[in-house]
N, CA, C and O of each residue as an XYZ file, in Angstrom:
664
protein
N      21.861      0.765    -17.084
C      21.641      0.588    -15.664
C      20.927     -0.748    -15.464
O      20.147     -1.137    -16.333
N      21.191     -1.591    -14.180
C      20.934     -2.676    -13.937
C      19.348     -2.489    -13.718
O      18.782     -1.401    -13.827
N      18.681     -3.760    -13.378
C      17.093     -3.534    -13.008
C      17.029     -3.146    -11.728
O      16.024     -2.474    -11.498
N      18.023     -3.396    -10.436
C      17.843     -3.125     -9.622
C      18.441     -1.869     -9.436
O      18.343     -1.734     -8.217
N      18.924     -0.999     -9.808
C      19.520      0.264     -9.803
C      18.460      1.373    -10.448
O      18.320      2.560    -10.153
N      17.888      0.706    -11.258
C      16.557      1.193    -11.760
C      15.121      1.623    -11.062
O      14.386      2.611    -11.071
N      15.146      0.299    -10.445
C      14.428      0.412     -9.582
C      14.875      1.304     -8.085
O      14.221      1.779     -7.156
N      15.658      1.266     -8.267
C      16.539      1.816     -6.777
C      16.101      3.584     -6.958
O      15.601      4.419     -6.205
N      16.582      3.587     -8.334
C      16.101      5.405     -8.578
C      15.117      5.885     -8.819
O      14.892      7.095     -8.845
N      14.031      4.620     -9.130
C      12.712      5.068     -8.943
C      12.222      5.396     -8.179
O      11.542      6.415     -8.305
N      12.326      4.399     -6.385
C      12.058      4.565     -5.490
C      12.697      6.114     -5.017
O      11.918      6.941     -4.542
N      14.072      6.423     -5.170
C      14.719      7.471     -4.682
C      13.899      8.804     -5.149
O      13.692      9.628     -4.259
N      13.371      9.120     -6.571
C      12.927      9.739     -7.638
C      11.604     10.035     -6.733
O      11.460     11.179     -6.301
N      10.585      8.983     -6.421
C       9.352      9.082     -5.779
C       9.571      9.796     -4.082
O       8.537     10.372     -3.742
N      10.311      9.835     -3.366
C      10.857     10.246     -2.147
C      11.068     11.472     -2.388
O      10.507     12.300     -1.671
N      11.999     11.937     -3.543
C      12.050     13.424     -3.758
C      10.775     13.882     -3.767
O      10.249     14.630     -2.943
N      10.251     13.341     -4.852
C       9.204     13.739     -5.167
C       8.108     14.140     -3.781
O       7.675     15.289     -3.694
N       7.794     13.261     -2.925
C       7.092     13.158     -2.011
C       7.714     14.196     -1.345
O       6.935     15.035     -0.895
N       8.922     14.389     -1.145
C       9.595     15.352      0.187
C       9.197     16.918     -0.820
O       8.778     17.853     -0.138
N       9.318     17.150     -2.250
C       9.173     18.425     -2.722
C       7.321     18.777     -2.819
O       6.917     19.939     -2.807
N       6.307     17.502     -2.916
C       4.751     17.914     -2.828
C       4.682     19.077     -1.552
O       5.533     19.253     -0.680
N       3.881     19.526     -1.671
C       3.521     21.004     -0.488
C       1.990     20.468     -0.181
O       1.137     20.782     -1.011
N       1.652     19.806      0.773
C       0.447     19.340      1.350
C      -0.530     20.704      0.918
O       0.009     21.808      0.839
N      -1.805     20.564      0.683
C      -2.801     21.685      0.619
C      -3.250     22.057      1.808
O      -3.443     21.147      2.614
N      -3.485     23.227      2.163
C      -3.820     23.686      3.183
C      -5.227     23.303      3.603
O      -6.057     23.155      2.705
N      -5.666     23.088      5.139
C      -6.810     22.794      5.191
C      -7.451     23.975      5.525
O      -7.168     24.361      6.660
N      -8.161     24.620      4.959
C      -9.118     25.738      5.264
C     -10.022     25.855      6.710
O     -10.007     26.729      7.577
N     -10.748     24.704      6.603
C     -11.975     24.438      7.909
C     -11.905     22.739      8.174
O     -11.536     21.892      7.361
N     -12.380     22.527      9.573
C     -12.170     21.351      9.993
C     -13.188     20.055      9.273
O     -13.297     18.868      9.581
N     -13.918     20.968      8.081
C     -14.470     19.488      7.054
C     -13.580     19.884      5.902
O     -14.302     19.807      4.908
N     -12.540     20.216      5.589
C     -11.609     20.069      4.619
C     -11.415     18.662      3.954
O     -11.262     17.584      4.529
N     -11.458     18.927      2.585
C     -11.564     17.102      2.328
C     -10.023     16.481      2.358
O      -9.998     15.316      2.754
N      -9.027     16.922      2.089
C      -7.711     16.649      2.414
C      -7.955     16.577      3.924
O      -7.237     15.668      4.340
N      -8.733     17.197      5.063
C      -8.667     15.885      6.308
C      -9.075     15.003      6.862
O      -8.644     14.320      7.791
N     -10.622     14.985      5.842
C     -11.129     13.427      6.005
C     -10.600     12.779      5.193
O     -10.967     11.614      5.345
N      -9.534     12.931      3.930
C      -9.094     11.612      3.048
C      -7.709     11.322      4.256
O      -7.487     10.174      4.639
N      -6.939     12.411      4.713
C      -6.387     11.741      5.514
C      -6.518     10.715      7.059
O      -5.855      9.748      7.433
N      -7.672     11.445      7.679
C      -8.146     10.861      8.152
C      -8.375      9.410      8.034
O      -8.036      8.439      8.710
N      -8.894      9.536      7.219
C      -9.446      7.771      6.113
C      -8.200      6.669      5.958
O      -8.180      5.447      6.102
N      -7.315      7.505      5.652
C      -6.072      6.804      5.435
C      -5.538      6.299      6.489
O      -5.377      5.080      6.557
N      -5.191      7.066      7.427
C      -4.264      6.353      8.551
C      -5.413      5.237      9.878
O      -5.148      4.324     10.659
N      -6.966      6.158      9.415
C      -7.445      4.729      9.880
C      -7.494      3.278      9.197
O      -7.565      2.171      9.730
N      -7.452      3.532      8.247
C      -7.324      2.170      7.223
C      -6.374      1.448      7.397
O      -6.473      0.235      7.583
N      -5.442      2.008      7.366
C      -4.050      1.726      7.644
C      -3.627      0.953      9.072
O      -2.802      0.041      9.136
N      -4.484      1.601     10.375
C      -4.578      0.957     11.539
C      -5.388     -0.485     11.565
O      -5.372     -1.505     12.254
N      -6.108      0.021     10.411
C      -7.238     -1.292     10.496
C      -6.444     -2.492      9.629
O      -6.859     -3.589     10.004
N      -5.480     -2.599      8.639
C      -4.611     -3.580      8.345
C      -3.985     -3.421      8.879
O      -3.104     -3.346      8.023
N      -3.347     -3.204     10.022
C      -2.434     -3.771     10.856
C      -3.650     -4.698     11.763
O      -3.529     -5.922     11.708
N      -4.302     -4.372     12.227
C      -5.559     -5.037     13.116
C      -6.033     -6.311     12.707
O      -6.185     -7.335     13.373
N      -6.262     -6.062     11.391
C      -6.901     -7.220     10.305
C      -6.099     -8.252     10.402
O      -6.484     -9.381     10.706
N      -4.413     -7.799     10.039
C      -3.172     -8.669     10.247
C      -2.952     -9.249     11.102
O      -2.773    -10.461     10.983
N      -2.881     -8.676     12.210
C      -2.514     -9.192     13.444
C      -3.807    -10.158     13.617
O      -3.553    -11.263     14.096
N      -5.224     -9.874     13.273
C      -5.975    -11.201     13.575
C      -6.366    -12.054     12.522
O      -7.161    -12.968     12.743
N      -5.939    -11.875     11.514
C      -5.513    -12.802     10.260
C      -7.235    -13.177      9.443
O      -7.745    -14.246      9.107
N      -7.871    -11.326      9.336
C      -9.237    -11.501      9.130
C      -8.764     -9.796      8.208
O      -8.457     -8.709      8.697
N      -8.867    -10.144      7.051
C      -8.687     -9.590      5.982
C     -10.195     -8.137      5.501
O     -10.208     -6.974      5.098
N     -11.193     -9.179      5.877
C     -12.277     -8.439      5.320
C     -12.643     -7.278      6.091
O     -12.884     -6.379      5.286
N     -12.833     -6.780      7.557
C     -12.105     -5.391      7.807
C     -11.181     -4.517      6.979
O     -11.690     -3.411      6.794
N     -10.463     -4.601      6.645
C      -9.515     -3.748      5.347
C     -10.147     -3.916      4.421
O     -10.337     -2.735      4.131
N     -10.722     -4.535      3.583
C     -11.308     -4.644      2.494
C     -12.458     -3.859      2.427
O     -12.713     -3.520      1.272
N     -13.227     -3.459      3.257
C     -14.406     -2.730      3.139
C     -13.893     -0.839      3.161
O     -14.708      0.070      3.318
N     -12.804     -0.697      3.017
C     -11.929      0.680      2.595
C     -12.504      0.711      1.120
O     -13.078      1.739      0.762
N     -12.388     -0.316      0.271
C     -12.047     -0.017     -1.467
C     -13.772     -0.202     -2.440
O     -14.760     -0.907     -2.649
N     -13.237      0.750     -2.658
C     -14.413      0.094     -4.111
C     -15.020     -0.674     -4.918
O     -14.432     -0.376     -5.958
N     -15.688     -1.365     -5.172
C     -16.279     -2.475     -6.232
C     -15.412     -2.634     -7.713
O     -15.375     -3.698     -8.330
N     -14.909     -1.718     -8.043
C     -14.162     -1.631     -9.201
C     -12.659     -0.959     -8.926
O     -12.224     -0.012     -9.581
N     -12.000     -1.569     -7.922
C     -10.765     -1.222     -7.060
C      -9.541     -1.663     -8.314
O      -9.590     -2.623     -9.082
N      -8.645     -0.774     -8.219
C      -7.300     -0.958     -9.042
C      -6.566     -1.255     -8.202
O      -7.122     -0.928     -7.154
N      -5.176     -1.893     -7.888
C      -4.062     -2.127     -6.987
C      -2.731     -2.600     -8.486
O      -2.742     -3.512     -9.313
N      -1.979     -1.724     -8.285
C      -0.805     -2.161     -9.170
C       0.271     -1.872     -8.093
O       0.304     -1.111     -7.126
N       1.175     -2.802     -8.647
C       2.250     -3.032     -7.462
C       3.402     -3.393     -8.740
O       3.116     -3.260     -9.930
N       4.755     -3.875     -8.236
C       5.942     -3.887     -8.965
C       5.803     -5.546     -9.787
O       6.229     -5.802    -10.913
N       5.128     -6.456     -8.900
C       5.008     -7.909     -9.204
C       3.761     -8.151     -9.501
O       3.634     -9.357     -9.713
N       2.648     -7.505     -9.634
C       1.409     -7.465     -9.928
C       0.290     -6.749     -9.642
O       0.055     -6.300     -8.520
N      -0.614     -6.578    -10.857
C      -1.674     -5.633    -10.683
C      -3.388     -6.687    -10.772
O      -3.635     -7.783    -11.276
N      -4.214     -5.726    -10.049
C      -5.817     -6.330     -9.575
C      -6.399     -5.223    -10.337
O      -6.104     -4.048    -10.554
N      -7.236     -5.947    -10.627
C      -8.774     -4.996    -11.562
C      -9.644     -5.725    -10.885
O      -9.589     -6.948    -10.756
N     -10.775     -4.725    -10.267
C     -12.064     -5.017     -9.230
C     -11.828     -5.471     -8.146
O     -10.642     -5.634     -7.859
N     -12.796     -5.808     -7.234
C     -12.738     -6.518     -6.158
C     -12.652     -7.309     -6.090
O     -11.600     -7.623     -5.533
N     -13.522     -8.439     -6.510
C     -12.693    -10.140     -6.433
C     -11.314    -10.507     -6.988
O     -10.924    -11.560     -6.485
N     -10.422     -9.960     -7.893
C      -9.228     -9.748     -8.072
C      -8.349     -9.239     -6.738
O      -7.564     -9.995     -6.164
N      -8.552     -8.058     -6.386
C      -7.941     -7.511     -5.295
C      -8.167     -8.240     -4.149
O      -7.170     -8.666     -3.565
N      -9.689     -8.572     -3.519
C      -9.561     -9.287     -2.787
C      -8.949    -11.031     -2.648
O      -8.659    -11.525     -1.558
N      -8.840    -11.773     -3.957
C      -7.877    -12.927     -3.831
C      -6.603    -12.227     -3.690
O      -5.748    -12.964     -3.199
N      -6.236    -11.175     -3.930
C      -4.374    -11.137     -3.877
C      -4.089    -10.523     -2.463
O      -2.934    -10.542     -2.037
N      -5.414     -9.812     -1.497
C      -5.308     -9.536     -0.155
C      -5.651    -10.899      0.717
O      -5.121    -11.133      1.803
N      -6.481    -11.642      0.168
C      -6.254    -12.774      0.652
C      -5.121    -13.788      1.013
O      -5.019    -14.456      2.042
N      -4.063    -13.735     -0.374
C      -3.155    -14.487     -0.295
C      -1.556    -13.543      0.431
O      -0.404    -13.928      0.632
N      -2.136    -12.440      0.605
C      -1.321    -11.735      1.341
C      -1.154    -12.212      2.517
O      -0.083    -12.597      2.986
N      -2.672    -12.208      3.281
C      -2.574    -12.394      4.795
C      -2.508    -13.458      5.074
O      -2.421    -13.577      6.296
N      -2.498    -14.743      4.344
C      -2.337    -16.372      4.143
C      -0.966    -16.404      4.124
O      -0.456    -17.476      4.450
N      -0.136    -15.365      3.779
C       1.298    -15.924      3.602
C       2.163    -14.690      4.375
O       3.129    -15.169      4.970
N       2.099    -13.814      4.458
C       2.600    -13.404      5.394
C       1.982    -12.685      6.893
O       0.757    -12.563      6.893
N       2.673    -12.222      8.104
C       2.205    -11.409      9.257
C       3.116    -10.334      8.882
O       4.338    -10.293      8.743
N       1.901     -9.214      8.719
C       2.728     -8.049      8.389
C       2.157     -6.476      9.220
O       1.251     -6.570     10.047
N       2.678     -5.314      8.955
C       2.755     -4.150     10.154
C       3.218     -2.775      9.139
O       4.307     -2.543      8.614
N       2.239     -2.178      9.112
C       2.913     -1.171      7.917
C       3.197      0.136      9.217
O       2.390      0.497     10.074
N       4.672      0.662      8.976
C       4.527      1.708     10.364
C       5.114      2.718      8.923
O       5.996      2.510      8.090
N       3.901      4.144      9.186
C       4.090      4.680      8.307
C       5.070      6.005      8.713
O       5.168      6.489      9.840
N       5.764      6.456      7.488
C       6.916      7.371      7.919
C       6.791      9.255      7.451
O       7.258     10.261      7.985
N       6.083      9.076      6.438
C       5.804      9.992      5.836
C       4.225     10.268      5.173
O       3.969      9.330      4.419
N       3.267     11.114      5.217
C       2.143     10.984      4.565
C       1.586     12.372      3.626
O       1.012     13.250      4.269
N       1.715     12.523      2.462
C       1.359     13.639      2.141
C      -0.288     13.593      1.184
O      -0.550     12.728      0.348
N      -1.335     14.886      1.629
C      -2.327     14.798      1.036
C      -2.781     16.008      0.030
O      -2.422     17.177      0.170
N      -3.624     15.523     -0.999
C      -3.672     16.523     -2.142
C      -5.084     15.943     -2.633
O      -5.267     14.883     -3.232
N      -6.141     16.988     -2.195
C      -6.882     16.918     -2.251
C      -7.854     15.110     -1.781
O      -8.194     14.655     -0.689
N      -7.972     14.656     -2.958
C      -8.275     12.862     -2.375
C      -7.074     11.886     -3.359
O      -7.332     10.960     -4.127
N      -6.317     12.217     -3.163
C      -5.021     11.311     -3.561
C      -3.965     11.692     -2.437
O      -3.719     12.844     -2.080
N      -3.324     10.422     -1.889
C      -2.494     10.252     -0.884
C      -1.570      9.465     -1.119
O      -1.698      8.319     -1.551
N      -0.019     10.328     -0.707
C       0.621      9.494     -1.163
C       1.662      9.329      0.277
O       2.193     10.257      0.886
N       1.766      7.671      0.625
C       2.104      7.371      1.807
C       3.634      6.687      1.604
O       3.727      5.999      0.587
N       4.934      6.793      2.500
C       5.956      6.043      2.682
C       6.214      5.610      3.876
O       6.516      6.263      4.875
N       6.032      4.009      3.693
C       5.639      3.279      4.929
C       7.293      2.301      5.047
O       8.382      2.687      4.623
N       7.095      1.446      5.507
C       7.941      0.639      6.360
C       7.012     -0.767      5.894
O       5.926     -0.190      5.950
N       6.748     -1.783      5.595
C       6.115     -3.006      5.416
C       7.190     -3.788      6.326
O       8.393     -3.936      6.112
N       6.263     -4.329      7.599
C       7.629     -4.904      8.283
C       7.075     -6.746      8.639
O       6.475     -7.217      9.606
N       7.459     -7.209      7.728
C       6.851     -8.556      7.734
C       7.153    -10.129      7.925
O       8.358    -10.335      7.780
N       6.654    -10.927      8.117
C       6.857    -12.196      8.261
C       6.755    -13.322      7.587
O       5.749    -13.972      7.872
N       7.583    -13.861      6.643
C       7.353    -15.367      5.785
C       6.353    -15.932      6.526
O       6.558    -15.812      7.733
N       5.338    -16.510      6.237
C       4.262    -17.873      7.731
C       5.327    -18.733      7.206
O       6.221    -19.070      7.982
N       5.349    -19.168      5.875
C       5.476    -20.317      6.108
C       7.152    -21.358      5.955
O       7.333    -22.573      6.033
N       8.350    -19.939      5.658
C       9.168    -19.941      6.116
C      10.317    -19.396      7.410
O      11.473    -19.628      7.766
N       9.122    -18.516      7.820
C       9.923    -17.386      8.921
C      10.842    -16.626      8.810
O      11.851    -16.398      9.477
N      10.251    -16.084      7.538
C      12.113    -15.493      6.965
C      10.781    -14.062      7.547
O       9.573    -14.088      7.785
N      11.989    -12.835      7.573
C      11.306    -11.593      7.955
C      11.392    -10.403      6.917
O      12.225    -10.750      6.080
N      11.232    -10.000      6.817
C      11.284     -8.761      5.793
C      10.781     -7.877      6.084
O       9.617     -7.899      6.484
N      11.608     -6.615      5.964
C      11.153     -5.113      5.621
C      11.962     -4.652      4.814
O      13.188     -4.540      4.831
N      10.801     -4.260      3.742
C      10.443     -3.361      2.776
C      10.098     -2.056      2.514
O       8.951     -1.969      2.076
N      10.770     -0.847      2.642
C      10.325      0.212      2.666
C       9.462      0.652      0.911
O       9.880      0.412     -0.222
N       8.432      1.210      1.267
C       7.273      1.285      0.198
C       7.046      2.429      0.113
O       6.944      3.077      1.155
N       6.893      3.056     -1.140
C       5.301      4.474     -1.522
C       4.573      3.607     -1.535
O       4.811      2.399     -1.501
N       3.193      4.382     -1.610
C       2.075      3.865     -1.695
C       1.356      5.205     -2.220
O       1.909      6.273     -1.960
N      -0.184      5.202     -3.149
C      -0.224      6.271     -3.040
C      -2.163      6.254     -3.825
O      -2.754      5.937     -4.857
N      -2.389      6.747     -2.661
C      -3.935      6.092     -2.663
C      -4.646      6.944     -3.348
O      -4.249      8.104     -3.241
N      -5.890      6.722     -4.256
C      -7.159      7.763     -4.436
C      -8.109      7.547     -4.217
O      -8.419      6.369     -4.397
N      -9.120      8.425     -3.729
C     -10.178      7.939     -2.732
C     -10.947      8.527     -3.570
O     -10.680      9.694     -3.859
N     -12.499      7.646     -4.389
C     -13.673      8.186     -5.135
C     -14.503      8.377     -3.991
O     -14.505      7.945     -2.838
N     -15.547      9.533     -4.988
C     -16.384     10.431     -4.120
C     -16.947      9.454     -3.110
O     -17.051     10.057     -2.042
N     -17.379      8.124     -2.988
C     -18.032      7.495     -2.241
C     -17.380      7.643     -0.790
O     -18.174      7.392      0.117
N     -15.871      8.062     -0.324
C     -15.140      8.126      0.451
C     -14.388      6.511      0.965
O     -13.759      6.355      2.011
N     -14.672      5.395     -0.117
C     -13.842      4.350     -0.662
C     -12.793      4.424     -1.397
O     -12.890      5.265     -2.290
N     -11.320      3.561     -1.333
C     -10.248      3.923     -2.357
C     -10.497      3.105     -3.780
O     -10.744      1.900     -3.743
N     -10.439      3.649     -4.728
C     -10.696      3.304     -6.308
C      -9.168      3.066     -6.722
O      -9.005      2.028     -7.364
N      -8.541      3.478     -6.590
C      -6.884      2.869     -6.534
C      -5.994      3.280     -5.327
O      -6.056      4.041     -4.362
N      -4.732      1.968     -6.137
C      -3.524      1.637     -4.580
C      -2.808      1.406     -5.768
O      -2.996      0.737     -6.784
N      -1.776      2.290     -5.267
C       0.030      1.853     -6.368
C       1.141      1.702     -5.533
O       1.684      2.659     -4.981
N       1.463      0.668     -5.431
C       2.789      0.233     -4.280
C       3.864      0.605     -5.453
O       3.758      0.359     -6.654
N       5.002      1.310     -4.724
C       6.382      1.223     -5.376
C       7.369      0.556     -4.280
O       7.327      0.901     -3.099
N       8.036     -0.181     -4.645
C       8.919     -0.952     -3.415
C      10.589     -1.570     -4.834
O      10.398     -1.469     -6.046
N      11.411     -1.897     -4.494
C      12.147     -2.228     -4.649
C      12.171     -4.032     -4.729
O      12.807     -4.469     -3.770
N      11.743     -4.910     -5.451
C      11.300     -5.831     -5.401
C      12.988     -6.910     -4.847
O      12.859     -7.972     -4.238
N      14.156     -6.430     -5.162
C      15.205     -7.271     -4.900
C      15.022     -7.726     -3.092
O      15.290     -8.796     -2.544
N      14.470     -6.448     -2.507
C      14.161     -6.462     -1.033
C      13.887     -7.751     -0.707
O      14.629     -8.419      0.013
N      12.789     -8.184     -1.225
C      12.052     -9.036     -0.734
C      12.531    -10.416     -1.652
O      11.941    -11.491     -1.541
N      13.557    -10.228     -2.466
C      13.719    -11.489     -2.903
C      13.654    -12.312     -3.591
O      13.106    -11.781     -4.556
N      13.904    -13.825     -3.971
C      12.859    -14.506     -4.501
C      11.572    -14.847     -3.690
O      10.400    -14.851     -4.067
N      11.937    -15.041     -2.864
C       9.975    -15.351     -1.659
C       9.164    -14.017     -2.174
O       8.489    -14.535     -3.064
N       9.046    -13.564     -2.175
C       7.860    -12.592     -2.739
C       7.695    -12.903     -4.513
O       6.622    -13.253     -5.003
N       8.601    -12.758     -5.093
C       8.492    -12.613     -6.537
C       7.562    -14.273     -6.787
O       6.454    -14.443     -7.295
N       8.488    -15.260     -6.230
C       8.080    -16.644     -6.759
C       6.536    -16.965     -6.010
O       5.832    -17.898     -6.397
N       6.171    -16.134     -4.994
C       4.547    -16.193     -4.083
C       3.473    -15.618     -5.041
O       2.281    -15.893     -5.181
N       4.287    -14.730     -5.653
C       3.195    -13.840     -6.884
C       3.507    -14.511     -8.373
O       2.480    -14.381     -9.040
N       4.057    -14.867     -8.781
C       3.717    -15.759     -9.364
C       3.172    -16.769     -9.580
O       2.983    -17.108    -10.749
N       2.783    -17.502     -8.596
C       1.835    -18.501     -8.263
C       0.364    -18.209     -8.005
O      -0.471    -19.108     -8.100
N       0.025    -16.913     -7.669
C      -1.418    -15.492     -7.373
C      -1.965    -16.007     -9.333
O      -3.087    -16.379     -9.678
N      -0.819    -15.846    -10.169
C      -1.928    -15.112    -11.569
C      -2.182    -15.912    -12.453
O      -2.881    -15.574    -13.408
């Protein structure tokens, strides 16, 4: 199988997956599956916010001091790692995550969004449909982020932007 067919059934593989999880029930209204969700889709509002005013460090105060982010084109260990590669995110593209699906299990969340975005500095546009799939340490900060996306989506402009990040 090709790399992109590979990738194609990974993404497909993770969707099942997501559509067969059975959310945990919330017992009482401090259930921690509804403040991690909670947490999530405000975070989530707050990078779109951050984006739209091209001020990063709002979203950044979600994650942990010792934050993981692995993605298909590259992975961050800690915060000054993560935060240069959220930096060079919002430096290079305008982007809008509209999310489609969200399932929670206990403090791990796993989200399928829409990434609906903008080249700056070519104007090319892109959307990317993504998992994502967060875990939130006891502090009620996320300690990891794992993007799955289909990297052909986006191209060479994404692949050749992250390569230039490491």
């Amino acid at each position: 199988m090709n790399r992109l067919g590979a990738m194609v059934a990974r993404i497909a593989v993770c969707v099942v997956c997501l559509a067969l999880i059975q959310p945990g029930r919330a017992e009482a209204a401090g259930a921690v599956e509804m403040q991690v969700e909670h947490i999530v889709v405000q975070s989530i509002d707050v990078y779109n916010q951050a984006m739209e005013a091209n001020n990063p460090e709002e979203w950044l105060r979600y994650f942990t001091d010792n934050v993981r982010r692995h993605g298909p084109l590259s992975d961050q260990q800690g915060k000054k790692e993560f935060t240069d590669y959220v930096d060079w995110e919002f430096k290079n593209f305008q982007a809008k995550c509209v999310v489609k699906k969200m399932v929670v299990s206990g403090r791990s969340v796993a989200v399928v969004f829409l990434w609906d975005a903008v080249h700056k500095a070519s104007s090319t546009p892109l959307q990317i449909e993504m998992a994502a799939v967060y875990d939130m340490a006891s502090s009620g900060r996320f300690e990891s982020l794992s993007f799955y996306f289909d990297t052909a989506k986006a191209g060479k402009l994404l692949a050749d932007s992250m390569v230039k990040t490491k």
